[in-house]
N, C-alpha and C positions, 0 to 999 in steps of 0.2 A: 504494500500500500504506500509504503513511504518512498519510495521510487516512484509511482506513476501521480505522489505530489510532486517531486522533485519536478520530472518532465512536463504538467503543466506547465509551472513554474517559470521554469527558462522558457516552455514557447511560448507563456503572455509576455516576458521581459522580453524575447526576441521581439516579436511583434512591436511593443512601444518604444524600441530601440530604432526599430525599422520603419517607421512612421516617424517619429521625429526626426530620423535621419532624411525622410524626405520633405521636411517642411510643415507638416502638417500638426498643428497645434492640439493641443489637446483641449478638449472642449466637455461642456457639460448639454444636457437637453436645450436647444434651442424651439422656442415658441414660433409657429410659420403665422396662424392665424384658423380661419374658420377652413372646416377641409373642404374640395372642389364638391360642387354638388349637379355639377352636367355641363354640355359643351353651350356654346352660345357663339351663334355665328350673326355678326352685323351685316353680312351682303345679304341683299332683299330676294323673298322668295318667289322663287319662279310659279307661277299660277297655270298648269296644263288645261288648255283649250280641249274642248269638246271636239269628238271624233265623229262624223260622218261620212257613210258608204255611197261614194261617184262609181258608177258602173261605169266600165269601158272594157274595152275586149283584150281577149288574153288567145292569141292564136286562134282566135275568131270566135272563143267559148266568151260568154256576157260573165264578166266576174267584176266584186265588186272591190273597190279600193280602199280602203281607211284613209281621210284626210282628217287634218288638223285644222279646225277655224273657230277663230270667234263668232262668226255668224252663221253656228251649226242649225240654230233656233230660225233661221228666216230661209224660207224655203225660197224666194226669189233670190236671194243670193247665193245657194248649194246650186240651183239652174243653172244660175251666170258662170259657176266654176265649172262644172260639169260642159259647159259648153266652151267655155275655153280649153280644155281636154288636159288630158295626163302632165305630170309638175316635169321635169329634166327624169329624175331620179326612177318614176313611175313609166315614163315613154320607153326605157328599157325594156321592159315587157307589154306595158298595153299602148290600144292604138282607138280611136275613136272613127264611127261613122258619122257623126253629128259635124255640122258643118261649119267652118270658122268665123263668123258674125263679125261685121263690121260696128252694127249697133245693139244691143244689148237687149235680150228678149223681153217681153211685155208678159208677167206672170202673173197672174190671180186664180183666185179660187171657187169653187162653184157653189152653192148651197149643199149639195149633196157630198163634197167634200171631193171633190174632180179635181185638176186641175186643168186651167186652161193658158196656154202659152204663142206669143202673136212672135211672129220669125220677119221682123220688118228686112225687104230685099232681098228672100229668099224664093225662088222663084218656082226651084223643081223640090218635090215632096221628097220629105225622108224616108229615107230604105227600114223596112222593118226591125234590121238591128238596133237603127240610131234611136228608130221607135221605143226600143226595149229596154235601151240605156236609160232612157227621159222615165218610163214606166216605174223601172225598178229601183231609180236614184228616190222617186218620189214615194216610195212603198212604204219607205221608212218613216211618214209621216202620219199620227191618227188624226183623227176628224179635226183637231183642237188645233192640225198645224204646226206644233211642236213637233223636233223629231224625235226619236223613240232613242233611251240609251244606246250607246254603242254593243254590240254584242246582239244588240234584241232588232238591230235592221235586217233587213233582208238577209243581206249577206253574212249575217249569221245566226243564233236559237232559235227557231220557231216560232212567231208570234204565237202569244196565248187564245187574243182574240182575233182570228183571221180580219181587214178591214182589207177589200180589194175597193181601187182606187183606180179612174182610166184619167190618162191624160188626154187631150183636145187641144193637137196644136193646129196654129192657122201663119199659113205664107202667104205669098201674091199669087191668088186664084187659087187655091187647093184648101184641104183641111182634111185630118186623119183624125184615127181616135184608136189609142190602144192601151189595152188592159196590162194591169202587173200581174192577172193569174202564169205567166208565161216568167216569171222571175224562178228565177233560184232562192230556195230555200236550206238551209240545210238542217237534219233530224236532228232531233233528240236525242240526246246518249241514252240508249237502253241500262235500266238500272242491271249491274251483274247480280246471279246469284249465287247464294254460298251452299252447297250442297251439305 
């Protein structure tokens, strides 16, 4: 026993030898203050924009796109982007049949919850795809004109309450009318079960 006092011994006296030899003062409990209690950052928080589904084609299949805007909520302005077609990053893969507007389309809404969209100096009708794009960009919207979270558009969970919705565009001299029953929806995960 009195050996492995001794040994202590010498290694705390080496150790305060070897600390002093390096400078290092000897010191008692130093008081810091109150301890940290979480981070705290002063650059201002970034607020994520509302996400709406622009349909445009994807090797000619109607798929829909995830966009980012503040004006996910006003359905004449998801039109207006939609018709200016896929962002840099998006034309990579999709391509649009909807045609590139000089002035900016005339959208409102119908009592029955339609929409109706005026195509000024547009001369020849839209081919049924551009049809489908307009149909199923607008599907995401219920009667109230609000769009529907993300997730729960078209282009993706299953509405709970089906609301089919036709659009009524009008050009110089023509006018169409086409349904979103012809949209993509995608199912419902089947609950697994446990045998």
């Amino acid at each position: 026993m009195r050996g492995s006092r001794v040994a202590a011994l010498l290694s705390g006296l080496t150790a305060a030898v070897t600390l002093a030899a390096c400078g290092v003062p000897p010191t008692g409990v130093i008081e810091t203050g109150e301890p940290a209690s979480g981070m705290f950052s002063t650059s201002p928080q970034r607020s994520t924009a509302p996400t709406v589904s622009l349909f445009f084609l994807h090797d000619g299949n109607l798929t829909a796109y995830p966009r980012r805007t503040d004006d996910a909520g006003n359905f004449r302005a998801v039109v207006r982007l939609l018709f200016e077609g896929p962002t840099a990053s998006e034309a990579a893969t999709a391509t649009t049949e909807l045609p590139h507007l000089t002035d900016a389309p005339r959208v409102s809404t119908t009592e029955d919850g339609s929409l109706s969209v005026q195509l000024l100096g547009v001369r020849a009708p839209l081919n049924h795809q551009a049809m489908l794009q307009l149909a199923c960009t607008v599907a995401q919207w219920p009667l109230t004109g609000s769009p529907l979270p993300a997730g729960e558009a078209a282009g993706g969970a299953a509405r709970s309450t089906p609301v089919h919705r036709s659009v009524h565009v009008r050009g110089d001299g023509w006018k169409m009318t086409e349904s979103d029953y012809a949209c993509p929806v995608a199912l419902q995960p089947r609950a697994t079960q446990k045998n």
